[in-house]
N, CA and C of each residue as an Amber inpcrd file, in Angstrom:
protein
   717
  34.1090000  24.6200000 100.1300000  34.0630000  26.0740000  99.9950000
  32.6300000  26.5590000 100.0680000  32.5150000  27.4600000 100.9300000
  30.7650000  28.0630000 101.1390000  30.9680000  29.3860000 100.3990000
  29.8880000  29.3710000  99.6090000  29.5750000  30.6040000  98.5480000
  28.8420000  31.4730000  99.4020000  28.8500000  33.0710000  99.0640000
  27.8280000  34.0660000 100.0430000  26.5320000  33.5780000  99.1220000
  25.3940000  34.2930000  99.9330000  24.1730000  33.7200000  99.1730000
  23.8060000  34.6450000  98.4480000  23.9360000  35.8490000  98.2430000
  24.0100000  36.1970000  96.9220000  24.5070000  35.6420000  95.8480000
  25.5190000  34.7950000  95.6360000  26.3460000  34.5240000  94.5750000
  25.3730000  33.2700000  94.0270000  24.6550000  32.6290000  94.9220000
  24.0340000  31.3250000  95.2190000  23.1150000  31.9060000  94.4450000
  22.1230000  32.7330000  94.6150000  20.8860000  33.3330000  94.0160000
  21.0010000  33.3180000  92.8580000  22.2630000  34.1320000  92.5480000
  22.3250000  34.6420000  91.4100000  22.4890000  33.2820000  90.1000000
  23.2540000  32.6180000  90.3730000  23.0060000  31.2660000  89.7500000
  22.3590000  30.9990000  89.5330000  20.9910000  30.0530000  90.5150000
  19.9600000  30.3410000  90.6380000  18.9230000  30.7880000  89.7450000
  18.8240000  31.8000000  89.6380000  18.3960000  32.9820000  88.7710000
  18.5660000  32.1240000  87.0170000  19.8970000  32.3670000  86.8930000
  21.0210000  32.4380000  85.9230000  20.4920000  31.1350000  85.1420000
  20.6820000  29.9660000  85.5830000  20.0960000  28.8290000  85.6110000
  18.2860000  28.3200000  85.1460000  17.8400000  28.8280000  85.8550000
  16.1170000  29.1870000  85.5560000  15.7700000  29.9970000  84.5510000
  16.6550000  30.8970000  83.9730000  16.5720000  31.5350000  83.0320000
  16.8590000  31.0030000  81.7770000  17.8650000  30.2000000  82.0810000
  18.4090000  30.0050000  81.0470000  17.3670000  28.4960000  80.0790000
  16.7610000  27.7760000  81.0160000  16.1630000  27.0810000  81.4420000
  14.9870000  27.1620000  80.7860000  14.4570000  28.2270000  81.3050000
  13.6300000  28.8250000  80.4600000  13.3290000  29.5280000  78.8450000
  14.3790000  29.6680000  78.8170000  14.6230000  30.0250000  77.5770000
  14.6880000  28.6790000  76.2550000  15.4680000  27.8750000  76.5550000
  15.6500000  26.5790000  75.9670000  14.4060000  26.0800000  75.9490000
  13.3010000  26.3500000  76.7910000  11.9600000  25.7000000  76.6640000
  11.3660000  26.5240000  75.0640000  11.5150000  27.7050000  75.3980000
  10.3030000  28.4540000  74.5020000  11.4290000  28.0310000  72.8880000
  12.2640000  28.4310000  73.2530000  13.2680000  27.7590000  71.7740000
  14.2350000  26.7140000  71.9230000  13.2950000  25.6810000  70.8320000
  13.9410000  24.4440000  71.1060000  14.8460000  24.5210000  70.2940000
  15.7290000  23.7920000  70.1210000  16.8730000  22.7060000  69.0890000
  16.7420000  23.1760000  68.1860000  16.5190000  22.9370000  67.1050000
  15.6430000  23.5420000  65.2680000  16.7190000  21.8500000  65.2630000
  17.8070000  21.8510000  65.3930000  18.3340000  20.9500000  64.6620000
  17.8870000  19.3720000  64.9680000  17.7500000  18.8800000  66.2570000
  17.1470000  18.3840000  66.8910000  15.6420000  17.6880000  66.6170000
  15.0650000  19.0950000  66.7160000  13.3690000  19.3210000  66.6470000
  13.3880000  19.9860000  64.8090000  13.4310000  19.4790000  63.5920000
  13.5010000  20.2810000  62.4980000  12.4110000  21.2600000  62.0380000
  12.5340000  22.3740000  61.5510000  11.8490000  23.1460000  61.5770000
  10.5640000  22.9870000  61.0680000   9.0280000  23.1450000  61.4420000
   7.9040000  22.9540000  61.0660000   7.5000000  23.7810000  60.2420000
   7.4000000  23.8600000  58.9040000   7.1330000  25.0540000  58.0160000
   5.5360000  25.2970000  57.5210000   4.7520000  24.0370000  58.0700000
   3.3390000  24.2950000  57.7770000   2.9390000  25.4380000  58.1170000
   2.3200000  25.8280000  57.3370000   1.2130000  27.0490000  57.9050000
   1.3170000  28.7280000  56.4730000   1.1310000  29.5020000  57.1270000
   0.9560000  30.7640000  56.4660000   2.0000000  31.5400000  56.8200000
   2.9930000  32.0100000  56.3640000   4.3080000  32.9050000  56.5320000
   3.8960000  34.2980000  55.9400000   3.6700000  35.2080000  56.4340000
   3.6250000  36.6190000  56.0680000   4.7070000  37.6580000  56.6610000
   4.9830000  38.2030000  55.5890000   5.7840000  39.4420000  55.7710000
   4.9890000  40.2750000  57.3630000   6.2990000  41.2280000  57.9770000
   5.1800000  42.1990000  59.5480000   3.9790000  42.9590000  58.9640000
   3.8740000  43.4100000  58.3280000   2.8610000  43.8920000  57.9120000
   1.4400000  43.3650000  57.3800000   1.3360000  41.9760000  57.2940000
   0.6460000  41.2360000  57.0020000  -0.3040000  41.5500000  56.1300000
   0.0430000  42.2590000  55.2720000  -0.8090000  42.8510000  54.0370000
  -1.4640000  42.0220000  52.7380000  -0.3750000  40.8580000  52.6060000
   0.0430000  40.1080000  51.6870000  -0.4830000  38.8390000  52.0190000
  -1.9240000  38.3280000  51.1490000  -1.9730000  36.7110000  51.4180000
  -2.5290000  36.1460000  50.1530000  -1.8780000  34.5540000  50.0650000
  -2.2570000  33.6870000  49.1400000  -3.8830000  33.2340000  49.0250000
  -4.2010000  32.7720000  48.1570000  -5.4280000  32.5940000  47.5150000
  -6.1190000  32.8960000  46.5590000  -7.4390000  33.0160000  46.8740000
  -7.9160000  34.0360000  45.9740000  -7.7470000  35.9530000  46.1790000
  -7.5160000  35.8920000  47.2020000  -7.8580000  37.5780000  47.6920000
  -6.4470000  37.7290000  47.1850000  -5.6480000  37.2770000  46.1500000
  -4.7860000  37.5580000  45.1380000  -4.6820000  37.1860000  43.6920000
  -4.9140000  36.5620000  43.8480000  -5.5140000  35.7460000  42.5530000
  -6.3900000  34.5710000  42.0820000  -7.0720000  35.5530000  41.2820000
  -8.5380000  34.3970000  40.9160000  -7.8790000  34.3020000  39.5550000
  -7.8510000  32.5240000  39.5940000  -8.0170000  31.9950000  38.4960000
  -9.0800000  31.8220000  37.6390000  -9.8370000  32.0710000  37.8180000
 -11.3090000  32.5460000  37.1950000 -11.3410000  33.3870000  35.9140000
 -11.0530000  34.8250000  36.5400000 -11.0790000  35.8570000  36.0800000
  -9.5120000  36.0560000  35.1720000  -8.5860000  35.4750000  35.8090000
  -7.5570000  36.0780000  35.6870000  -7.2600000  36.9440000  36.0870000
  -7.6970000  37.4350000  37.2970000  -6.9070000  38.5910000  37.8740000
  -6.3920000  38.5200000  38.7950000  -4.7030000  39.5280000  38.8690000
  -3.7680000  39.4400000  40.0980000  -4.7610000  40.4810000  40.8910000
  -4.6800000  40.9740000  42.3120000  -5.4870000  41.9450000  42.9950000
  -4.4260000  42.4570000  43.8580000  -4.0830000  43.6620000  43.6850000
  -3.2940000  44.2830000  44.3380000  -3.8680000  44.3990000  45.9260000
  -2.6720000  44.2790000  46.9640000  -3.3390000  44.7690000  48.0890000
  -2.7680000  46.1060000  48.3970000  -2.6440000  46.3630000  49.8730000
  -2.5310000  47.6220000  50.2490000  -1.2940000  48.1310000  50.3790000
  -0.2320000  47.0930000  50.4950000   0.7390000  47.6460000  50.8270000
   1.7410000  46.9080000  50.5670000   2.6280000  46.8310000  49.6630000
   3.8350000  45.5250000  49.7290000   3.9400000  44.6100000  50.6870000
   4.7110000  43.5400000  50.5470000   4.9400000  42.4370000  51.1100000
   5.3400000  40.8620000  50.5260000   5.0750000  40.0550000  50.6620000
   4.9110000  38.6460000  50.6330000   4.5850000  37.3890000  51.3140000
   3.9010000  36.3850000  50.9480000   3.4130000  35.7180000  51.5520000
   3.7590000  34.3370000  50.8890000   3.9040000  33.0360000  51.9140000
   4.0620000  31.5970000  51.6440000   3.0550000  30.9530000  52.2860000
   2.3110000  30.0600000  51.6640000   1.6030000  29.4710000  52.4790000
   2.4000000  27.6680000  52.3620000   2.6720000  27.0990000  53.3500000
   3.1590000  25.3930000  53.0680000   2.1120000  24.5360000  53.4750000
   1.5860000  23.6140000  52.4870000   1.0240000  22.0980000  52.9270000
   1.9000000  21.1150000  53.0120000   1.9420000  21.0020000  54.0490000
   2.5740000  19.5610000  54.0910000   2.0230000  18.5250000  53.9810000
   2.9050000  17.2050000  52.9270000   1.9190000  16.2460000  52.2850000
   2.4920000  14.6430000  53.4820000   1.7720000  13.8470000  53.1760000
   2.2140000  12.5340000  53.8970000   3.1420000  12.2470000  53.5930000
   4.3340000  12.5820000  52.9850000   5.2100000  12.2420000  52.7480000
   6.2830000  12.9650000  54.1370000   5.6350000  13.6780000  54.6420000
   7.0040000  13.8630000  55.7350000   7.2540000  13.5880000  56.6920000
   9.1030000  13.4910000  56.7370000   9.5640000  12.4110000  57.3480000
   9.3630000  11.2610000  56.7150000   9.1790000  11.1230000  55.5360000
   9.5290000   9.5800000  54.9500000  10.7160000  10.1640000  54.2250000
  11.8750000   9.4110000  54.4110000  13.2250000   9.9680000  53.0080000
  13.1370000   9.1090000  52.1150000  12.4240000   7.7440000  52.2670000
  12.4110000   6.7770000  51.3940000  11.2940000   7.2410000  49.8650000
  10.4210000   7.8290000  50.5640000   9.9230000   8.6090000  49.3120000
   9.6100000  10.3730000  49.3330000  10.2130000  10.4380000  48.0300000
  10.7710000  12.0890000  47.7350000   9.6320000  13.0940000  47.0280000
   8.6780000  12.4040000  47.0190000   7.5930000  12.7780000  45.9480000
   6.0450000  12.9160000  46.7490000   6.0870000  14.1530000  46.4050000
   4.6120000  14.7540000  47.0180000   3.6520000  14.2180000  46.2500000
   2.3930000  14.8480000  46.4720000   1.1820000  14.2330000  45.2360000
   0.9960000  14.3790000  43.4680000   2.4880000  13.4440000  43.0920000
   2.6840000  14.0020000  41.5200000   3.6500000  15.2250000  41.2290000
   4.1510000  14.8880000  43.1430000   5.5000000  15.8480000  42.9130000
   6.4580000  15.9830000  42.1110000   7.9560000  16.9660000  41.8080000
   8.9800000  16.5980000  41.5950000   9.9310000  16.0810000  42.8010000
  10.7600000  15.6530000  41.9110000  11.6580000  14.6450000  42.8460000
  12.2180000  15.8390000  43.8150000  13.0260000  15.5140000  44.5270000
  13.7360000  16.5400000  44.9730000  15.2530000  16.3530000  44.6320000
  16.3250000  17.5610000  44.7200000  17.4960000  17.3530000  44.1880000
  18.4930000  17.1300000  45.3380000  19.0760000  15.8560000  45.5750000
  19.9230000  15.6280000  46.7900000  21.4580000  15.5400000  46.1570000
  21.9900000  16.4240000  47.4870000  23.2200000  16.4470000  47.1570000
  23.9780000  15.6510000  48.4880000  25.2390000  14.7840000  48.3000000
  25.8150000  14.2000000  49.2170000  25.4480000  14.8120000  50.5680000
  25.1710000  13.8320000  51.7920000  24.4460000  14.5590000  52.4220000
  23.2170000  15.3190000  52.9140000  22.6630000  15.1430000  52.1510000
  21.4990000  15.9100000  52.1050000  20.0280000  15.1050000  52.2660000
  19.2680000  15.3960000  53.6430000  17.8450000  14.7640000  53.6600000
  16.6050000  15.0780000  53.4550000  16.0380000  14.5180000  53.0490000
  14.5160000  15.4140000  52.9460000  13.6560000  15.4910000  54.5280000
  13.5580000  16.1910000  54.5720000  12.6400000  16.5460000  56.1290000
  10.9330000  16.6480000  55.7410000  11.0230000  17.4060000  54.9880000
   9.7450000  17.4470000  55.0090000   9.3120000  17.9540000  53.0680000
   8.1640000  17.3870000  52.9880000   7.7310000  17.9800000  51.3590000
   5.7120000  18.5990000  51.1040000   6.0560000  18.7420000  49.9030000
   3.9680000  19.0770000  49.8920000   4.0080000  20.0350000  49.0940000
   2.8290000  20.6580000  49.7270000   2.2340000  22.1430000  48.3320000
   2.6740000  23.2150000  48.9330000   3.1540000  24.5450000  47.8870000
   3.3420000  25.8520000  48.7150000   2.1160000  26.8010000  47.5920000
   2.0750000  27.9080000  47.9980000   1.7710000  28.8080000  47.4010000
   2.1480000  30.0990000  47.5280000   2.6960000  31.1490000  46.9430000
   3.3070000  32.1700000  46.9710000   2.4980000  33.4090000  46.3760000
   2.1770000  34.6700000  46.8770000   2.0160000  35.6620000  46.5370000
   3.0090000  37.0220000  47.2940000   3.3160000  37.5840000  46.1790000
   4.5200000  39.0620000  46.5040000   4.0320000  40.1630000  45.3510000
   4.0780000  41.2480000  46.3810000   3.8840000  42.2380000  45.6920000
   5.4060000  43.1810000  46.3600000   5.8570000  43.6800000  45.4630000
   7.1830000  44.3400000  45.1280000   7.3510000  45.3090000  44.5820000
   8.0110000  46.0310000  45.1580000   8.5710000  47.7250000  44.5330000
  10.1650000  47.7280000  44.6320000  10.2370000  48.7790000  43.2780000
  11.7980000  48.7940000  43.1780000  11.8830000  49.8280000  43.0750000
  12.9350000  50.7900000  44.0130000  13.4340000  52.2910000  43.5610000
  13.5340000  52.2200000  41.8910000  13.6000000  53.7180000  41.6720000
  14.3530000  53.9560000  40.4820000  14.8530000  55.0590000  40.4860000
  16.2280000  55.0380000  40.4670000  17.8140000  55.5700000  40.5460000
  17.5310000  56.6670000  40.0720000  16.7480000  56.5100000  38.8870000
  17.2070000  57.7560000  37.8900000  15.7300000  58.9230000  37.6880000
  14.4460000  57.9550000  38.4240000  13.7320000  59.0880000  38.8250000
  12.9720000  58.5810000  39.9930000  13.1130000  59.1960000  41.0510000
  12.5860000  58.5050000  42.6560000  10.7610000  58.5390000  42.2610000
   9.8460000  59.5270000  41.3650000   8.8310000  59.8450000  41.5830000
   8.1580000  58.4890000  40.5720000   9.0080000  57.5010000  40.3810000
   8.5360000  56.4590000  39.2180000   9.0070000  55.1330000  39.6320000
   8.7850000  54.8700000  40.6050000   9.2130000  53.2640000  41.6420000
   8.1590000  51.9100000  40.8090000   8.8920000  51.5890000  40.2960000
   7.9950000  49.6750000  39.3710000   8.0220000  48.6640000  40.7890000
   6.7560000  48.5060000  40.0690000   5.7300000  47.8100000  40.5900000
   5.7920000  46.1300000  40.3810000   6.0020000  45.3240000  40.9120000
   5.6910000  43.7240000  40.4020000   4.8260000  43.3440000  41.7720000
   3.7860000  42.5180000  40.8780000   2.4410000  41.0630000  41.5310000
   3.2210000  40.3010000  41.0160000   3.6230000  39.1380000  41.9460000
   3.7760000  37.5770000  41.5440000   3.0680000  36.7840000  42.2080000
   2.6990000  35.3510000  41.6730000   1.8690000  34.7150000  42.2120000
   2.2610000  33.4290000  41.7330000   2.5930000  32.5570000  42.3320000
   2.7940000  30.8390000  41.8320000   2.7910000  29.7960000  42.7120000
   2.5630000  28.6330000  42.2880000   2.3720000  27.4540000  43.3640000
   3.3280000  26.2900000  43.0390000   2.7970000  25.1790000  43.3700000
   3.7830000  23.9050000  43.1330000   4.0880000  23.4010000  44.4890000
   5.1240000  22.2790000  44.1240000   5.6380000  21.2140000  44.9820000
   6.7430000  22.2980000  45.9900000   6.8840000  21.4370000  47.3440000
   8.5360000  22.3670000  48.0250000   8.9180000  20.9170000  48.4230000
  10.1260000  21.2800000  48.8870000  10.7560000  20.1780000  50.4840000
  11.9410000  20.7840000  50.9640000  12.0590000  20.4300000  51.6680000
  12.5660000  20.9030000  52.9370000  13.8920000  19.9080000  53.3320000
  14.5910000  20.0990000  52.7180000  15.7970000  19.4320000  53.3520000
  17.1510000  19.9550000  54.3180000  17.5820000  19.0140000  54.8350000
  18.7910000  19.6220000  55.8720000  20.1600000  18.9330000  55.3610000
  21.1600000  19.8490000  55.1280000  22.2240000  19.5190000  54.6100000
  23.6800000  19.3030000  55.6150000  23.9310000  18.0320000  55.4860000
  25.0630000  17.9740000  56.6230000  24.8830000  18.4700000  57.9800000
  23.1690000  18.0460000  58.1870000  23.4940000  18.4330000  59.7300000
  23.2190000  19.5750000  60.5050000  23.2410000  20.6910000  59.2210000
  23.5690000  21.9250000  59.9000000  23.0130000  22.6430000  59.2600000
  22.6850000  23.0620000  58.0700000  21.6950000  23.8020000  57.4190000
  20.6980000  23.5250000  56.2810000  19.0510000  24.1940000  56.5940000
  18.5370000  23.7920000  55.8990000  18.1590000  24.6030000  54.8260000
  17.5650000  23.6650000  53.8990000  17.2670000  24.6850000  52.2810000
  15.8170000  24.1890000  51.6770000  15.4510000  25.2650000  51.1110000
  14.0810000  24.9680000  50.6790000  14.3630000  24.8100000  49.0270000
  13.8110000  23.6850000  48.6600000  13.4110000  23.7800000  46.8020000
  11.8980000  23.9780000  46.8180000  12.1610000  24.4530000  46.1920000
  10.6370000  24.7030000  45.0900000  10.6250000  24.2630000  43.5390000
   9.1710000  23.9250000  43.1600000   9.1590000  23.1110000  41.7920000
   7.6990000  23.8000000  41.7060000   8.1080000  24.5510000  40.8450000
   6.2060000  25.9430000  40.4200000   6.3830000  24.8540000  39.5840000
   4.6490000  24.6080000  39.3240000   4.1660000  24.1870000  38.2770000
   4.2910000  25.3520000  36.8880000   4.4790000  24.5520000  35.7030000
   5.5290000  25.5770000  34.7700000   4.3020000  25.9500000  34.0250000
   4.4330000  27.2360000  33.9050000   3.4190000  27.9450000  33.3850000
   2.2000000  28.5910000  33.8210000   1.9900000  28.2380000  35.0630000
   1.5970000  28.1590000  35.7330000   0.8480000  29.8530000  36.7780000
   2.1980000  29.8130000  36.8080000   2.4640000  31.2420000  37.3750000
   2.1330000  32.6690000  36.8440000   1.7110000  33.3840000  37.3670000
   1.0050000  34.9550000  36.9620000   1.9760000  35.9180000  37.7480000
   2.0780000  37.2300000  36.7860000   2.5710000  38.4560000  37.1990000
   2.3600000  39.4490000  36.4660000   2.0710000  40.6480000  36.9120000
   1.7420000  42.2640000  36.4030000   2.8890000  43.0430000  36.6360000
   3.2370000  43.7440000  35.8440000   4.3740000  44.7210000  36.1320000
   4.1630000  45.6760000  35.6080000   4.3500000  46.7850000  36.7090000
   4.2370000  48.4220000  36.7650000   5.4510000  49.3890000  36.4550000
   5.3750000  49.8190000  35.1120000   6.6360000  50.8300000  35.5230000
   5.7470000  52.1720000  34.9530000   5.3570000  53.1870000  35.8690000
   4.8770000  54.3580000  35.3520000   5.1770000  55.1030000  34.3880000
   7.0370000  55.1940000  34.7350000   7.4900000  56.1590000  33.7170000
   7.4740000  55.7600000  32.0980000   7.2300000  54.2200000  31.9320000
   7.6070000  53.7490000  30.8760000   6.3230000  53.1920000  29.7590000
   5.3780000  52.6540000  31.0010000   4.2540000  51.9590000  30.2140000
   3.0840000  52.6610000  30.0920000   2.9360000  54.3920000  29.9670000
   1.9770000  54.9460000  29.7280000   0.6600000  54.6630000  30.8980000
   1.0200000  54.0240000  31.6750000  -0.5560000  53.6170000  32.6510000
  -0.8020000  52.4290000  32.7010000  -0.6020000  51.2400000  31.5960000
  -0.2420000  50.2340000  31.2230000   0.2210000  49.1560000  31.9880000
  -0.3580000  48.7210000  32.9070000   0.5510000  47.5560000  33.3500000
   1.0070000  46.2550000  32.5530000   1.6490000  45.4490000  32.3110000
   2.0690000  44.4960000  31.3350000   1.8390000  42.8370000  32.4470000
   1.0280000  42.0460000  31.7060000  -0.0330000  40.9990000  32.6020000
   0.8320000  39.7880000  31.4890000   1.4330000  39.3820000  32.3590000
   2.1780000  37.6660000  31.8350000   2.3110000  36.9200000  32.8600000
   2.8790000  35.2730000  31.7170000   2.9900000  34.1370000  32.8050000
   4.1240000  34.5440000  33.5380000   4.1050000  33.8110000  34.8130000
   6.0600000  33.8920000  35.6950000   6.0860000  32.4830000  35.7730000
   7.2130000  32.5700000  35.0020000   7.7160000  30.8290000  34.5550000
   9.1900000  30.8730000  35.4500000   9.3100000  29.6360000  35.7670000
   9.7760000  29.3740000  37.3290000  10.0680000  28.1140000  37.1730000
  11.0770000  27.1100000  36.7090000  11.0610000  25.4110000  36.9910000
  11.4170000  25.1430000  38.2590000  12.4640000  25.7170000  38.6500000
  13.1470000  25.5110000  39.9950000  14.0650000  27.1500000  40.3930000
  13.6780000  26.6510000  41.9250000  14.3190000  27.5430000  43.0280000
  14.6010000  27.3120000  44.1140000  15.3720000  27.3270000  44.5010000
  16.6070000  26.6670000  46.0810000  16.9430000  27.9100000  47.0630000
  16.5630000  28.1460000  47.7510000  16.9990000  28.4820000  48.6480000
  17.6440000  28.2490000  50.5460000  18.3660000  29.1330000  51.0390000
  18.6480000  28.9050000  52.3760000  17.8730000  29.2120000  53.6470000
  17.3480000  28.6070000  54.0690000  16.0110000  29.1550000  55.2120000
  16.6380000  28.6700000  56.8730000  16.1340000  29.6990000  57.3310000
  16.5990000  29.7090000  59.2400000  14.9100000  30.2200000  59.5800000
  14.9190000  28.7130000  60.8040000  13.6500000  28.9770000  60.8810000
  13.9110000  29.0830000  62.5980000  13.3470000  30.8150000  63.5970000
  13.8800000  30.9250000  65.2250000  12.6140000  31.1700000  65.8240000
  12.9250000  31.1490000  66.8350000  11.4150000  31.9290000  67.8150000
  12.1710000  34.0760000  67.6320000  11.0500000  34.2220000  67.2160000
  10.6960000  35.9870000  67.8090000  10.6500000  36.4360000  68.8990000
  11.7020000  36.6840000  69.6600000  11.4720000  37.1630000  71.2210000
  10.7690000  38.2190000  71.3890000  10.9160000  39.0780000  70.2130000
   9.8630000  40.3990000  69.8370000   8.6850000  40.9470000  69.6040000
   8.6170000  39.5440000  68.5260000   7.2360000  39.7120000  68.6120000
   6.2810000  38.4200000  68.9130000   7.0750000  37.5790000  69.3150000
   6.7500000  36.2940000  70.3340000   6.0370000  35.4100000  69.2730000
   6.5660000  35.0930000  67.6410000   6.4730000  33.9300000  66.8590000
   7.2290000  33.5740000  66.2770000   6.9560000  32.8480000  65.5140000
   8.1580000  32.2760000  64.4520000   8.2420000  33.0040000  63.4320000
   9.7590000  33.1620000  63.1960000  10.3750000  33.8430000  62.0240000
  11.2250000  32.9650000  61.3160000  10.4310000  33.0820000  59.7520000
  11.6000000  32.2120000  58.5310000  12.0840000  33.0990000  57.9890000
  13.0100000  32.7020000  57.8600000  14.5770000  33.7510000  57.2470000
  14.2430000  33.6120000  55.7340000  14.3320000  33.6510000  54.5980000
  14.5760000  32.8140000  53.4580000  15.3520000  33.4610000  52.2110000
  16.8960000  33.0000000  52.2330000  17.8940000  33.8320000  51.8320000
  18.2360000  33.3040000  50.5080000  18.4050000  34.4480000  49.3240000
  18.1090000  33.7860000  47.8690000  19.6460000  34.4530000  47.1830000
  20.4420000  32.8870000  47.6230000  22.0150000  33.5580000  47.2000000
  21.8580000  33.8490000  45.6590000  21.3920000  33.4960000  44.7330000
  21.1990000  33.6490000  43.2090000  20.9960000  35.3190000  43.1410000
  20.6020000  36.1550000  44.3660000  19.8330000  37.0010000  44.1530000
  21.0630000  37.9840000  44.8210000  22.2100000  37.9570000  45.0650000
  22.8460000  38.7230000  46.0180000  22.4470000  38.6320000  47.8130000
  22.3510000  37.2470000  47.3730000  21.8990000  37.2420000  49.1070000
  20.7320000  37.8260000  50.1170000  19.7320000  38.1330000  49.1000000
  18.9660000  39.4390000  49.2710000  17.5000000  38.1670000  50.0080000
  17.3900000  38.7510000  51.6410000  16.8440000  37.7010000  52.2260000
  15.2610000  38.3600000  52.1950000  14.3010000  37.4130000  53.0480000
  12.7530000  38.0030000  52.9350000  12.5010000  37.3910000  54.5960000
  11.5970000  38.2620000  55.1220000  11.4750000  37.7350000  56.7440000
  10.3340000  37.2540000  57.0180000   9.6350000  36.5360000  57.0600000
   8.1810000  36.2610000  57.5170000   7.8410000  35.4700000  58.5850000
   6.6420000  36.2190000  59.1510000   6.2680000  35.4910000  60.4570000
   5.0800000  34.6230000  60.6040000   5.4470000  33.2660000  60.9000000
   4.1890000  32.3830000  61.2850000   2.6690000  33.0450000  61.7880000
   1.5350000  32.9830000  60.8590000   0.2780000  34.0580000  61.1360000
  -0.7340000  32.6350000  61.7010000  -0.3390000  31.7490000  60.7770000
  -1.1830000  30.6300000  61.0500000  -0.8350000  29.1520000  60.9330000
  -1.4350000  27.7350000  61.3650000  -1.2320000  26.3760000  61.0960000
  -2.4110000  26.1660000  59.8530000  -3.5130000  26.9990000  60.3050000
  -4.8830000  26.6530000  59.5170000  -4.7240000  26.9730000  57.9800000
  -3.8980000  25.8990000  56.7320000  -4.1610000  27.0110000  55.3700000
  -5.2700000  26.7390000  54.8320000  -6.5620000  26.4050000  55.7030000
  -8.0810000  25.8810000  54.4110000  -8.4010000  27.3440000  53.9730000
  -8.8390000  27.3530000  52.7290000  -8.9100000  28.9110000  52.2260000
  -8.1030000  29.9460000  52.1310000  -6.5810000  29.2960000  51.6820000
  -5.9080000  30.1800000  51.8450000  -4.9030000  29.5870000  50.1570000
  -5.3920000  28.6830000  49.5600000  -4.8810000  27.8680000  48.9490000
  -5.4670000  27.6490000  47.3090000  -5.6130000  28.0980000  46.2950000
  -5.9420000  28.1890000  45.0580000  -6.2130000  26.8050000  44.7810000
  -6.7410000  26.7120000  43.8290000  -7.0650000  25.0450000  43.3860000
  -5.3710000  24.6870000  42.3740000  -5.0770000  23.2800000  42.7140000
  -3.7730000  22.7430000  41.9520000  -3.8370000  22.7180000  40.5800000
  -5.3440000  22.6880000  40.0450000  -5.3470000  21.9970000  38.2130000
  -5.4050000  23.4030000  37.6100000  -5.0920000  24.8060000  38.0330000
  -4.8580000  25.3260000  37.0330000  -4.7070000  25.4690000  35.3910000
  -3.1280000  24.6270000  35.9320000  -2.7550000  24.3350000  34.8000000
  -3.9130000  23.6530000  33.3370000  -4.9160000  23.0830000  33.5500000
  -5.7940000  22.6990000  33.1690000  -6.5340000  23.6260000  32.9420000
  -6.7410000  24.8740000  32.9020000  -7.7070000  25.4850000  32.4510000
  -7.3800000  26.5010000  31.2040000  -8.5880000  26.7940000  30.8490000
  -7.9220000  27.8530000  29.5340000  -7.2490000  29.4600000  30.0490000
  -6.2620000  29.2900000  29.2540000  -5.9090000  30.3150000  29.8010000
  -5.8840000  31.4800000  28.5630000  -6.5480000  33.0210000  29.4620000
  -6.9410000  33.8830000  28.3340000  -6.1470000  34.8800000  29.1410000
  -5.0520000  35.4540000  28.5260000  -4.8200000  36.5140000  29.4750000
  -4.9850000  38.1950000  29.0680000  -5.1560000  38.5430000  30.0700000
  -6.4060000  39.8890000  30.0780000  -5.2010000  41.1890000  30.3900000
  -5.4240000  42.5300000  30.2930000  -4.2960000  43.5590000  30.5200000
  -5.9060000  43.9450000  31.5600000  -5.5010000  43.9190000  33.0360000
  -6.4050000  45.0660000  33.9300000  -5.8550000  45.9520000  34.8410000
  -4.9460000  46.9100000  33.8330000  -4.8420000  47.9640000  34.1800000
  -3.6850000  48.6420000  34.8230000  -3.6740000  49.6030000  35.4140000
  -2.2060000  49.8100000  35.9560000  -2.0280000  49.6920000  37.4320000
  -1.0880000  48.9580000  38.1280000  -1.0440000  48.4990000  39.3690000
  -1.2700000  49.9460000  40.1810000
């Protein structure tokens, strides 16, 4: 049977495209997702370190505009399943099925606003900031999930509510042992990077989007011994 050559082209076409496409986005399942680097919300307002928190001083530092940010180290441990343990990590929690892909250090900074229902002109305010162990496992094959293990106590947060705290922001630890979540990690045809999904069923399903900014995290990363230092905590002010 001879095809017209339009029909031929169009295949062709159809084919090369498609072709193409499979190049720029590979497998994820295949190829598992690479989570090193710096994940920021589109707005990229939001980054870990110090230009959020100095452990020094004790101070959270508000930036300009909401958001959140992850930064991941990945430690030598990935891709080993035989060992589950980062540098003085926690273990990780496996469930039938379930592999470790990858593990190491994260660090987290979010700054957050919440309507309020009952007066729109008085929206609360939360800084969070915490670090610790992650890994990265894939469950049955088909989906993967992130744990996290904050170092306990570890963690800093300020919270703003205008209508309530006189000007006052209220400056405590964010204590955190563990947190699991569901992560989809795709290419951005949009804005031509990687986007991690990271969906927090505990939370109503209520997901966060961030886009790959960088591989490089030197200076982007607080020192680990915190926990080791004295801790004096200070009230500076209202977010």
């Amino acid at each position: 049977m001879l095809w017209p050559i339009p029909i031929i082209a169009a295949l062709l076409i159809h084919i090369a495209t498609t072709t193409s496409t499979q190049t720029q986005t590979p497998n994820l399942l295949g190829n598992h997702p690479q989570i090193h680097g710096i994940w920021q919300s589109q707005n990229a307002r939001v980054m870990t370190g110090p230009a959020f928190y100095d452990p020094a001083t004790e101070h959270l530092i508000e930036p300009t505009a909401p958001g959140t940010c992850f930064t991941f180290e990945s430690s030598s441990s990935k891709n080993n399943t035989s060992s589950l343990l980062g540098e003085g990590g926690k273990k990780a929690r496996l469930k039938h099925g379930t592999v470790v892909l990858d593990s190491g250090w994260f660090e987290t900074s979010q700054y957050l606003i919440f309507s309020n229902a009952q007066n729109h002109s008085c929206p609360k305010a939360q800084l969070i900031w915490m670090h610790g162990h992650y890994h990265l496992l894939l469950h049955h094959h088909r989906n993967y999930r992130l744990q996290l293990h904050p170092v306990w106590q570890d963690g800093r947060q300020l919270v703003s509510d205008p209508c309530a705290d006189h000007g006052v922001s209220t400056y405590a630890r964010f204590e955190q042992k563990f947190l699991e979540y569901g992560v989809t990690l795709a290419w951005d045809g949009y804005f031509e990077g990687w986007k991690l999904e990271i969906c927090d069923e505990a939370d109503w399903g209520r997901k966060k989007y961030l886009w790959l900014r960088s591989r490089d995290v030197s200076g982007v990363l607080n020192p680990r011994d915190i926990e080791r230092k004295s801790r004096v905590f200070v009230d500076i002010g209202s977010v």
